[in-house]
NUNU-624972 format. One line per 2 residues: number of its first residue (from 1); their letters; for each residue x, y, z of C-alpha. Coordinates in nm, 2 decimals. Example, Ala and Ser with C-alpha at 12.3 -4.5 7.8 and 13.67 -1.06 7.14 Angstrom:
2
1> AS> 1.23/-0.45/0.78; 1.37/-0.11/0.71
This chain:
80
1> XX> 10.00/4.94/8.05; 10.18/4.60/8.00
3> XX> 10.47/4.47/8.17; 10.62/4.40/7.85
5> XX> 10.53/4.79/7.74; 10.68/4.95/8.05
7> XX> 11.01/4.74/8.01; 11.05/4.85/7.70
9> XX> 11.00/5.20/7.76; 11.20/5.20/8.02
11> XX> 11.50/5.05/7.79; 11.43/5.31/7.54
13> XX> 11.42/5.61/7.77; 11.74/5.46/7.95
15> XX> 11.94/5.45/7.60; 11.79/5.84/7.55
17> XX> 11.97/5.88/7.85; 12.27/5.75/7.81
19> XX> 12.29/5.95/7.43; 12.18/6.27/7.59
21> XX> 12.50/6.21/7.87; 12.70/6.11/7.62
23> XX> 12.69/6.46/7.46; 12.74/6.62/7.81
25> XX> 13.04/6.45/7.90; 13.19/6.54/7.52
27> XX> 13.06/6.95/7.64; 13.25/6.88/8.02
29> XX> 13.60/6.79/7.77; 13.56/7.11/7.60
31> XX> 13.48/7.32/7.90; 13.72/7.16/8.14
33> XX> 14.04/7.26/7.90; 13.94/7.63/7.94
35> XX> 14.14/7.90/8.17; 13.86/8.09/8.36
37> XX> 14.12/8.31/8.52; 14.06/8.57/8.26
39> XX> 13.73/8.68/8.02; 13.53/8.39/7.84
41> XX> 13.59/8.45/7.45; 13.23/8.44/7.23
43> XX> 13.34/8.09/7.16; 13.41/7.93/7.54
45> XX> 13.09/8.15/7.63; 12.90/7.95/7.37
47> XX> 13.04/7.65/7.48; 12.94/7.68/7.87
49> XX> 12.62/7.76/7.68; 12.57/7.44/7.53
51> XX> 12.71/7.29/7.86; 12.43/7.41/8.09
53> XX> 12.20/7.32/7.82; 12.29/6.93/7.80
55> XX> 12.32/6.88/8.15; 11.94/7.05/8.17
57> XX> 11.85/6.80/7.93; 12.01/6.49/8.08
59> XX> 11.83/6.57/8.40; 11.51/6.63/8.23
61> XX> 11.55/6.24/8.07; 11.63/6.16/8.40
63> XX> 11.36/6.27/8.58; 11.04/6.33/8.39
65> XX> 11.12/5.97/8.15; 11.35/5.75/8.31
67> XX> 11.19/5.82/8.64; 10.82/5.74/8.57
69> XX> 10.93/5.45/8.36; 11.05/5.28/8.67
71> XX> 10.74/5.39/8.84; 10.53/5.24/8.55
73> XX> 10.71/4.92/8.55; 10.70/4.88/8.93
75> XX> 10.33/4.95/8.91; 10.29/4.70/8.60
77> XX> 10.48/4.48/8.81; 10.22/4.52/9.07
79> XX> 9.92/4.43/8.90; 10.07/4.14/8.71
């Protein structure tokens, strides 16, 4: 691969990133308001739900894309 292809990978998997955390801060504003002294109702349950499920996401963009973009580009780097 290119060095010119791995940057822009990398720029595109960073942006993914930043979309994906961008939704799992807006989940962490919704969660944080709630009282967990007491029983979840359907809706906060649904809500940690989506939570979990974000931040699962975010780390998967993290890892497995932005991760081995870096590696890509360091190694296109290499061989330039």
């Amino acid at each position: 691969m290119k060095e010119s292809q791995s940057i822009k990978i990398l720029y595109e998997n960073i942006d993914m990133l930043q979309k994906a955390n961008s939704w799992l801060i807006k989940s962490f504003g919704i969660c944080k308001k709630y009282d967990l002294s007491g029983e979840l109702s359907e809706e906060q349950f649904e809500s940690y739900e989506i939570l979990s499920s974000r931040f699962g996401c975010v780390v998967d963009i993290l890892f497995n894309k932005v991760s081995r973009s870096i590696a890509y580009y360091e190694f296109a780097e290499m061989t330039s």
